[in-house]
C-alpha positions as CSV (number, residue, x, y, z in Angstrom):
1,X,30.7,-11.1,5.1
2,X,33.5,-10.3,2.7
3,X,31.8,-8.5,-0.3
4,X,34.5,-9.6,-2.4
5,X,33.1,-13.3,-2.8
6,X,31.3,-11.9,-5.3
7,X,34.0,-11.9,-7.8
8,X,36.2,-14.4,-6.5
9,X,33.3,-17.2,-5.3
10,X,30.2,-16.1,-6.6
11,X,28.3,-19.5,-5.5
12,X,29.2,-19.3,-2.0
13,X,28.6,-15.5,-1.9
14,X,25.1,-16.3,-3.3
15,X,24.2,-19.2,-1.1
16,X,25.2,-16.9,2.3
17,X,22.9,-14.2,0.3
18,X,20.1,-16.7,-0.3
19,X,20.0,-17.9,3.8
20,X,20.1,-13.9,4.2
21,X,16.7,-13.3,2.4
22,X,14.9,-15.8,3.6
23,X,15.6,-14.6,7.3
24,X,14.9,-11.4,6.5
25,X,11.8,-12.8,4.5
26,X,10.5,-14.2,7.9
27,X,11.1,-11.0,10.0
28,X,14.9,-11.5,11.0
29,X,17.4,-8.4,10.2
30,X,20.5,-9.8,8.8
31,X,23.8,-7.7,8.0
32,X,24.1,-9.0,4.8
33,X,21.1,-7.4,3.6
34,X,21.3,-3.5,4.1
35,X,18.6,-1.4,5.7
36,X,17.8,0.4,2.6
37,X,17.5,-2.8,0.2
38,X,15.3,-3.7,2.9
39,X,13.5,-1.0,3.0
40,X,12.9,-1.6,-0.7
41,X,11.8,-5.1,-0.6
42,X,9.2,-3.8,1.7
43,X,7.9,-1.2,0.0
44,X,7.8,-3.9,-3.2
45,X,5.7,-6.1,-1.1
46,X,3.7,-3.5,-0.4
47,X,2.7,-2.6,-3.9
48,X,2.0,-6.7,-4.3
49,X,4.7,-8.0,-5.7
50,X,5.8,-11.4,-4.0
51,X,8.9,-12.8,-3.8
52,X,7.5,-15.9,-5.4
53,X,6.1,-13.9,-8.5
54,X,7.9,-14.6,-11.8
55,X,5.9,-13.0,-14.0
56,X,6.7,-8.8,-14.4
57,X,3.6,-6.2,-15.2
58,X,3.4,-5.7,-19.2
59,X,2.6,-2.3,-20.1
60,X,2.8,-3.0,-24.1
61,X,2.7,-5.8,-26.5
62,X,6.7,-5.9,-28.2
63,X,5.0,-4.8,-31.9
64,X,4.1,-1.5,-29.4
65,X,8.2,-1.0,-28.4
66,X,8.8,-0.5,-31.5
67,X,6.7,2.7,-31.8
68,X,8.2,4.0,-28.8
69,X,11.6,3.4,-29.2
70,X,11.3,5.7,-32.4
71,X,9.9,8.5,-30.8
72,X,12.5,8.1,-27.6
73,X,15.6,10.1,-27.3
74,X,17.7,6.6,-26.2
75,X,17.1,5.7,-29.7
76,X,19.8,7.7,-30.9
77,X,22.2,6.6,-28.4
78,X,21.4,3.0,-28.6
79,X,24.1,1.9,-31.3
80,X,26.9,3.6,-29.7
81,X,26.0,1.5,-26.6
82,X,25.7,-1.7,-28.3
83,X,28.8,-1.2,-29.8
84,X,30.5,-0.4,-26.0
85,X,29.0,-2.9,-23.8
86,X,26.8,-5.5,-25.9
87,X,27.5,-9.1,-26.8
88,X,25.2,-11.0,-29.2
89,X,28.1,-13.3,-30.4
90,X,27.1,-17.0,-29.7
91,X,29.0,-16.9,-27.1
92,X,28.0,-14.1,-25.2
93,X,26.5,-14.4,-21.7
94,X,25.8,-11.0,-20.6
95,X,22.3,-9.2,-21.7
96,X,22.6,-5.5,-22.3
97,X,19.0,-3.9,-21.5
98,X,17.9,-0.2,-21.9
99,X,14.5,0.6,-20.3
100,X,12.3,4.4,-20.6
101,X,12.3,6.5,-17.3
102,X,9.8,4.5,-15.9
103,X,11.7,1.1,-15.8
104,X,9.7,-0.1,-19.1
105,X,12.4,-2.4,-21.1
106,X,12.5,-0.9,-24.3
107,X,16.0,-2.7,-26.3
108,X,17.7,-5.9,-25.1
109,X,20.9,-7.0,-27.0
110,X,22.3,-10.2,-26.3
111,X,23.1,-13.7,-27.4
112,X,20.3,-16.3,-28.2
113,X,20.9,-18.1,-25.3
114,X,20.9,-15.1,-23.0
115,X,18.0,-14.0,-24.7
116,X,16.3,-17.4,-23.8
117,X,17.3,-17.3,-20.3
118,X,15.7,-13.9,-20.1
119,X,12.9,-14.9,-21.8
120,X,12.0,-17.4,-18.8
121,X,11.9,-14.5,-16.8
122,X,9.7,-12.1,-19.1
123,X,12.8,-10.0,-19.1
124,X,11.5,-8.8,-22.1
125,X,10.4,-5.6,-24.3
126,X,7.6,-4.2,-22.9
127,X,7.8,-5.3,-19.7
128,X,7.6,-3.5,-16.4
129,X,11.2,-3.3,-14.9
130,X,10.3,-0.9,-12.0
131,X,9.7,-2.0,-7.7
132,X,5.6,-1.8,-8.9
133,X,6.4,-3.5,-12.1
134,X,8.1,-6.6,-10.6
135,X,10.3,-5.9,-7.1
136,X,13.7,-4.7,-6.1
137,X,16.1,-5.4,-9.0
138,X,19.1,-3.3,-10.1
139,X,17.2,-1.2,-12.5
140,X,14.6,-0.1,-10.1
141,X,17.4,0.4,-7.6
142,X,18.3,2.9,-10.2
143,X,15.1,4.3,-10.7
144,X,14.8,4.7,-6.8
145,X,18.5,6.0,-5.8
146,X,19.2,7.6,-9.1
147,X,22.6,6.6,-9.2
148,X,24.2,3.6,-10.0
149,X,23.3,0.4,-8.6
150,X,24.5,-3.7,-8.4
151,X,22.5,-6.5,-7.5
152,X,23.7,-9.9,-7.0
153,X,21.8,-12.9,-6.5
154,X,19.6,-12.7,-3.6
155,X,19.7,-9.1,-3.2
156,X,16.7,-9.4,-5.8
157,X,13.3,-9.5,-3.9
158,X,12.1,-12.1,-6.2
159,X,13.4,-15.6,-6.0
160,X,13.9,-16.5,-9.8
161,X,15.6,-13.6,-10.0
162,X,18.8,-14.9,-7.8
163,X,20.6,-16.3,-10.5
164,X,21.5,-12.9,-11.9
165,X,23.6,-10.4,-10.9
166,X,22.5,-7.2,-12.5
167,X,24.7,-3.7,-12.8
168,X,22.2,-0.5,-13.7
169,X,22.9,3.0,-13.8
170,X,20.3,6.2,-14.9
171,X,20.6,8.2,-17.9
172,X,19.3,11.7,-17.7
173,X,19.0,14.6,-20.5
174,X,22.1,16.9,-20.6
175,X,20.0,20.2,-22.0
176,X,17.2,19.4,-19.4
177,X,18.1,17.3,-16.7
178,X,15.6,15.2,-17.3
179,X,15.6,11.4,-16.0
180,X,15.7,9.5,-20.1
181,X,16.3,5.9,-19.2
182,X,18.1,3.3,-17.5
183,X,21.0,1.3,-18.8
184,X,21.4,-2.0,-16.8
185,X,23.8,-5.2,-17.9
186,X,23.0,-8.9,-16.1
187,X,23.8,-11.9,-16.9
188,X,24.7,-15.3,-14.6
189,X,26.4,-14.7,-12.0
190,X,29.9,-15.4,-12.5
191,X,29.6,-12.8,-15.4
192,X,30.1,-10.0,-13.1
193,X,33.4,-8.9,-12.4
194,X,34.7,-5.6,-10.6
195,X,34.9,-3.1,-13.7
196,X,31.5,-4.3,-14.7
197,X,30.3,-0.9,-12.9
198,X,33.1,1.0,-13.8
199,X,31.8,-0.1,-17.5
200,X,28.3,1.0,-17.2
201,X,29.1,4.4,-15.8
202,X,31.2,4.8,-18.5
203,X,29.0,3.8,-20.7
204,X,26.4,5.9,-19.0
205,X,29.2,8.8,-19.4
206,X,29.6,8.4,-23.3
207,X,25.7,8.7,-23.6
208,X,25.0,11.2,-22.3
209,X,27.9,13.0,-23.9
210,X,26.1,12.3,-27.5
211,X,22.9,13.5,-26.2
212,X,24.7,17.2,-25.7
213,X,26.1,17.3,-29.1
214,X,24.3,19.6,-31.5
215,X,23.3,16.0,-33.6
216,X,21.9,14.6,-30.6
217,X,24.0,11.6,-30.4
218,X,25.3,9.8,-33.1
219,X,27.0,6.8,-33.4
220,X,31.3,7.6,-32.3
221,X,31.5,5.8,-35.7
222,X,29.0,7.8,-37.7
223,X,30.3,9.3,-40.4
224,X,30.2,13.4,-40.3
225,X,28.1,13.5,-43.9
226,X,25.4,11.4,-42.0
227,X,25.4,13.2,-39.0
228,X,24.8,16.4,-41.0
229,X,22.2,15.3,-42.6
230,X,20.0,14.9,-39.4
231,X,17.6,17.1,-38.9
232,X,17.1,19.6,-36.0
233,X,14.6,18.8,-32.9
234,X,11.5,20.4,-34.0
235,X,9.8,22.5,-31.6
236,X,7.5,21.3,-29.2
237,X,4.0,20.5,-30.3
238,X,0.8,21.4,-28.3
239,X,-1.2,18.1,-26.7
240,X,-4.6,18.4,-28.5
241,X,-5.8,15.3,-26.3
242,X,-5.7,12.6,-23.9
243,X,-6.7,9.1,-24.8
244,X,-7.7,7.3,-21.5
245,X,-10.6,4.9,-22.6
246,X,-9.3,1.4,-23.4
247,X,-6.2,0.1,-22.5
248,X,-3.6,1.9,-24.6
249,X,-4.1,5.4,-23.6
250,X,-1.9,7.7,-25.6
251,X,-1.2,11.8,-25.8
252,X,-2.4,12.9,-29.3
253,X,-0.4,16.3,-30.7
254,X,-1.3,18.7,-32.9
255,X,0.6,17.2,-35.1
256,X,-1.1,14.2,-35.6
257,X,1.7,12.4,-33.6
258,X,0.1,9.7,-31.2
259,X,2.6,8.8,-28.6
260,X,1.8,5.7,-25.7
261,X,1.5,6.4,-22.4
262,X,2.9,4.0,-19.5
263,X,-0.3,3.1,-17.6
264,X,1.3,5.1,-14.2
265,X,1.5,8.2,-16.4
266,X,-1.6,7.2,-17.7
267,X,-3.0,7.2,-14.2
268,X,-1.5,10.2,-13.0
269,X,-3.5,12.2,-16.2
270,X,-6.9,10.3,-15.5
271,X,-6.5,12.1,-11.6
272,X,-5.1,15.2,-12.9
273,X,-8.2,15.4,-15.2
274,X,-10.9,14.6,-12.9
275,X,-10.1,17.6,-10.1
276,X,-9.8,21.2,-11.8
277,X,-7.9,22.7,-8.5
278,X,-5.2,20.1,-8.8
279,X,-3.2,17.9,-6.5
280,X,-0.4,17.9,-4.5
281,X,2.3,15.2,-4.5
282,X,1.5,13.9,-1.1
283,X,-2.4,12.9,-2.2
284,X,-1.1,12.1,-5.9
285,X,1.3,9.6,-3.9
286,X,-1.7,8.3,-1.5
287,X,-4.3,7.9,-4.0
288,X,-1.6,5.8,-6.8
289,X,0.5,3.7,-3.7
290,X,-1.3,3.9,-0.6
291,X,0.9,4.3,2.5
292,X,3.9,3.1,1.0
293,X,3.5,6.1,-0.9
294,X,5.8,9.1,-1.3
295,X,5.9,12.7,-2.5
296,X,9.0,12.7,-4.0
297,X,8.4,9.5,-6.2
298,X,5.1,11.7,-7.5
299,X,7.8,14.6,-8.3
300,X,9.7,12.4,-10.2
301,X,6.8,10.7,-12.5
302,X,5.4,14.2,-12.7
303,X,8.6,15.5,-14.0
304,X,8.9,12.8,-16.3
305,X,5.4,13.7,-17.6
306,X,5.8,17.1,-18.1
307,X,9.1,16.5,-20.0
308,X,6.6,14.7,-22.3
309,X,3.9,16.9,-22.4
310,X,5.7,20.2,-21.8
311,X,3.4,23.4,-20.7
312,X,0.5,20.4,-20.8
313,X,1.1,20.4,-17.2
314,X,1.1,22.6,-14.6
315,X,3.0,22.4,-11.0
316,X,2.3,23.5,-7.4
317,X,-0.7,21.8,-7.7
318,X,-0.5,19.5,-10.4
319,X,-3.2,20.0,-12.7
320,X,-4.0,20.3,-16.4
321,X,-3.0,23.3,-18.4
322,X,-6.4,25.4,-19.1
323,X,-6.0,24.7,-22.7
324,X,-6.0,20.8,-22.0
325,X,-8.3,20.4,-19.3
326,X,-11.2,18.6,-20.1
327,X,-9.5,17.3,-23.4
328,X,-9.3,13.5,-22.7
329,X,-12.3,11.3,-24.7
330,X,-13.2,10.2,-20.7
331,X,-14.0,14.2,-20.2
332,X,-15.4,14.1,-23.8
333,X,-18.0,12.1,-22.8
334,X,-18.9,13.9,-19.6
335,X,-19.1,17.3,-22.2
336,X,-21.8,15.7,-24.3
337,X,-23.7,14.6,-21.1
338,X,-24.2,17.9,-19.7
339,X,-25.0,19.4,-22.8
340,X,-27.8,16.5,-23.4
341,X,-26.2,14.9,-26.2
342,X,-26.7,11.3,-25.2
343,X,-26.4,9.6,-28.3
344,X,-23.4,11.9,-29.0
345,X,-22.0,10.5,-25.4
346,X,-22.6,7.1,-25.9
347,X,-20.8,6.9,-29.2
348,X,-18.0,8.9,-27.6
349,X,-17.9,6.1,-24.8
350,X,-15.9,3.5,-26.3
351,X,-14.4,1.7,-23.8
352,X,-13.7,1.6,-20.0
353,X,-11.8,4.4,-18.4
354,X,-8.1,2.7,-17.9
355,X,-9.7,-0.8,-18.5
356,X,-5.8,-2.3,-17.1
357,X,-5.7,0.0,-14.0
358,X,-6.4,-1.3,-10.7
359,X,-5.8,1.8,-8.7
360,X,-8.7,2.3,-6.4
361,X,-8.9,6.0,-7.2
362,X,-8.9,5.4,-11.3
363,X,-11.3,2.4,-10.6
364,X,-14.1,4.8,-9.0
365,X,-13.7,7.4,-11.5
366,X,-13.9,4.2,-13.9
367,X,-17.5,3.9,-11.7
368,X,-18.4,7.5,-12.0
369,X,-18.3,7.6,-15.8
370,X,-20.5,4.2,-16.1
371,X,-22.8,5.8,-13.3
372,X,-23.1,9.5,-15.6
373,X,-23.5,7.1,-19.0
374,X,-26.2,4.7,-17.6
375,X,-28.3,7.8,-15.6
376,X,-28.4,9.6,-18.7
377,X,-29.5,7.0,-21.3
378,X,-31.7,5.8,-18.8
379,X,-33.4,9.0,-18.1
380,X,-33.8,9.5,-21.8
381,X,-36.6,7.2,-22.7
382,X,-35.6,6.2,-25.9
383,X,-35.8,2.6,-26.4
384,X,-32.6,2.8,-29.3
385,X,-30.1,4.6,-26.8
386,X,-30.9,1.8,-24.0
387,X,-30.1,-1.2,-26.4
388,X,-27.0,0.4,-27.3
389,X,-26.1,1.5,-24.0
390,X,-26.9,-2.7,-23.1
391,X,-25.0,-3.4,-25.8
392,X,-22.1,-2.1,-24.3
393,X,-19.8,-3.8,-22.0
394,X,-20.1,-0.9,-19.0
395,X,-23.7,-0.9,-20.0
396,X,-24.3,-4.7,-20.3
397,X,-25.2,-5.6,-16.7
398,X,-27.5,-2.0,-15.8
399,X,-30.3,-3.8,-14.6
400,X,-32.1,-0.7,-14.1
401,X,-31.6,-0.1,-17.4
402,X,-33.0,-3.4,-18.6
403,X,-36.2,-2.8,-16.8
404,X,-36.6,1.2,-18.5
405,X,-36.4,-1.0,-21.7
406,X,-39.1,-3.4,-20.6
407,X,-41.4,-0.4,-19.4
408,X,-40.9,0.8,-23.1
409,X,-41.1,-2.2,-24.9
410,X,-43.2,-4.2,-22.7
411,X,-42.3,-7.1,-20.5
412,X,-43.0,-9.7,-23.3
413,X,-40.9,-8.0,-26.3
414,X,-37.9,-10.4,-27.0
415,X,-35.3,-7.8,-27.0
416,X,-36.2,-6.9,-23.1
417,X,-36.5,-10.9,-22.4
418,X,-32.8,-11.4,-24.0
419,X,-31.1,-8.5,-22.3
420,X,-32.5,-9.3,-18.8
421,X,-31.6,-12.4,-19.2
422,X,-28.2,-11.1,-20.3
423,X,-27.5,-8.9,-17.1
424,X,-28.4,-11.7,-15.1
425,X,-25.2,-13.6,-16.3
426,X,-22.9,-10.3,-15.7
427,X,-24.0,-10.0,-12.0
C-alpha cells in the first residue's frame, strides 16, 4: 500500500486503513497494519478498552488542570509552543494538545470548531490520553515508543477516533532526563501534510531547548527584564504525606504545597505503602496490568514518580523512603488501630482507600482497611463508635456490626431497628 496516499488521497488511504482494522479486528494479520501497532491494540484491549468505546478515563475535573498546569514544568514552555504550532483563528483546523508524562491532557489550543469536534470525543483537559486511558492513539504511541509517532485514521484502536490523524512526540527534562510531557497535533485528516512531523520535532526541539536555559524557558519573545525577574527553582521539599483516601489523592510537602496525583501514580503509592520490603517491577507490573503487564512500563511510571517525589522513593525494590513510610492518612488509620485509638481511627477514616481504582490489588487493600476499621469498632463495645462506624459508607452495610449494636442497645431500640434495616438495602 503506497504510504504516501496519506497526503496525496487521504480518503482512499483511510478507507484501505478502515477494511485493514476490521480484519485484523476479527483475527486476520493485514500488512497495512504493522506488527507492533498491533501489538498495541492488543495490549489496549487487554486493559478494556474497546474499539467501540468513545468515552476516555477522566482522572480530574478541568477546574483541577488548572492547578496542575501551574505546578508543571510545560507551563513555562507552553506559550512558546502556541506561538510555533497553534491555530485558534476561526479558521483553524488543527488542535494543538500538550498532555503530563502520563498521557493526561493538560492544554489544548485550537479553534472553536476544532475544539467542538474534540469535544465529541472528550478530547479534553483532564482526560486520560494514554493505551489504559483510552487505546492506541498517537500520544500513547509516544508514551510507549518514546519517540515520535503519527497516526492516521484507522491506525487508532478506537473507531471514532478514525477521522483524525494525529502527530505526537515526547518531551523530556534536559537537566534530568526525565520524561515531562507529550506534545501531539490532530486534526481531520486532510490537515496532515509531510512536514507536519518535521514540525513537531521541531517544536519538540525548541522546548526543550527553553527548559535548559538558566530561566527555565521563556517565551523566544519574552522580553530579557521579564525573564530576569523570574525566580530560581527552589529546592526540593520533603513529602510530609500521602493522601490516598477519597478520590483525589495528592502528595502533601512540607511546604504546605498539595500537588494531585494521577490515579496510576496514585496506585503505585497505595502498593508501595502497604509492603515495607518493597517491590520489584515485574510484581508492580502484574499486580497494576495483569499479563499484559511489563517491567519496563513500571520503570518508567516509577521514574516519573520519583521525579515528583524525589528521595520519597526508593529503587531496587521500590519502596517508601523510611521517613515516608507509613505517612499516607490510609496507614494513618491503621497507626491509631494498633495503638487502640478507635475513635481517633474512625475520624481519621474519611473515605475509601482509592474510591476510583479498580485494580484488584488496591481494591483488597481497599477491603483490608474496611475489615481492620469494622473489627476494631466492633470489638470495642461502645454503642457511639458503632453508629458512627454505620454511619459511614465502608461501615454502612457491617451487619455484624448492626447486631453488636442491637446486643448493646437491645433488639427493640429504634436506632438498631433503622440501621439493620439500613444494611439490608446495601447488601
Amino acid at each position: 500500500m503506497d504510504y504516501g496516499l496519506r497526503f496525496s488521497d487521504p480518503a482512499k488511504y483511510a478507507r484501505a486503513l478502515r477494511r485493514a482494522h476490521e480484519l485484523v479486528m476479527s483475527g486476520v494479520p493485514r500488512p497495512e497494519i504493522p506488527t507492533p501497532l498491533a501489538e498495541s491494540w492488543r495490549r489496549s484491549m487487554a486493559l478494556g478498552i474497546s474499539p467501540d468505546q468513545h468515552s476516555p478515563r477522566h482522572l480530574h475535573d478541568p477546574s483541577e488542570v488548572v492547578q496542575l498546569r501551574r505546578a508543571h514544568r510545560l507551563q513555562r514552555v507552553m506559550p512558546a509552543l502556541q506561538d510555533l504550532l497553534a491555530d485558534d483563528s476561526s479558521s483553524g483546523r488543527h488542535l494543538l494538545v500538550l498532555t503530563d508524562a502520563g498521557g493526561e491532557i493538560l492544554w489544548r489550543v485550537g479553534s472553536r470548531e476544532v475544539l467542538r469536534r474534540a469535544d465529541r470525543l472528550e478530547f479534553s483537559e483532564g482526560a486520560d490520553w494514554s493505551e489504559a486511558g483510552i487505546g492506541t492513539n498517537a500520544i500513547s504511541e509516544a508514551l510507549v515508543t518514546g519517540g515520535p509517532v503519527q497516526l492516521f485514521s484507522a491506525e487508532h484502536l478506537v473507531r471514532t477516533h478514525h477521522d483524525w490523524a494525529c502527530t505526537a512526540a515526547p518531551i523530556t527534562d534536559p537537566l534530568t532526563g526525565a520524561l515531562l510531557g507529550v506534545l501531539d497535533v490532530s486534526g481531520p485528516l486532510d490537515t496532515i501534510s509531510a512536514d507536519t512531523l518535521r514540525m513537531v520535532r521541531c517544536a519538540v526541539r525548541v522546548a526543550e531547548s527553553l527548559l535548559g536555559t538558566p530561566d527555565g524557558g521563556a517565551s523566544p519573545g519574552a522580553s530579557a527584564s521579564v525573564r530576569a525577574s523570574r525566580q530560581p527553582v527552589p529546592p526540593r521539599v520533603a513529602v510530609q504525606r500521602l493522601e490516598l483516601l477519597g478520590d483525589r489523592p495528592a502528595a502533601v510537602f512540607a511546604d504546605g504545597r498539595r500537588v494531585p496525583l494521577t490515579l496510576r501514580r496514585a496506585e503505585i503509592l497505595a502498593l508501595l505503602d502497604s509492603r515495607s520490603q518493597g517491590w520489584s517491577a515485574e510484581e508492580l507490573a502484574y499486580e497494576l496490568h495483569g499479563d499484559a503487564g511489563t517491567p519496563q512500563a513500571i520503570r518508567t511510571e516509577m521514574f516519573r514518580v520519583r521525579s515528583m517525589l524525589g528521595d520519597a522513593v526508593e529503587s531496587n525494590p521500590y519502596r517508601l523512603a523510611a521517613g515516608v513510610a507509613g505517612c499516607s492518612d490510609s496507614g494513618r488509620v491503621l497507626r491509631l488501630l494498633r495503638e487502640g485509638r478507635v475513635a481517633e481511627a474512625l475520624d481519621a477514616y474519611a473515605a475509601p482507600l482509592l474510591s476510583r481504582s479498580g485494580v484488584l490489588a488496591v481494591q483488597l487493600l481497599r477491603d483490608q482497611l474496611d475489615l481492620a476499621v469494622g473489627s476494631a469498632v466492633r470489638s470495642s463495645g461502645n454503642a457511639g463508635l458503632l453508629m458512627r462506624w454505620l454511619s459511614t459508607d465502608m461501615g454502612s452495610a457491617d451487619t455484624e456490626a448492626v447486631e453488636a449494636l442491637g446486643q448493646l442497645v437491645g433488639r427493640d431500640d429504634p436506632r438498631y431497628v433503622a440501621f439493620r434495616a439500613s444494611a439490608a438495602l446495601c447488601s
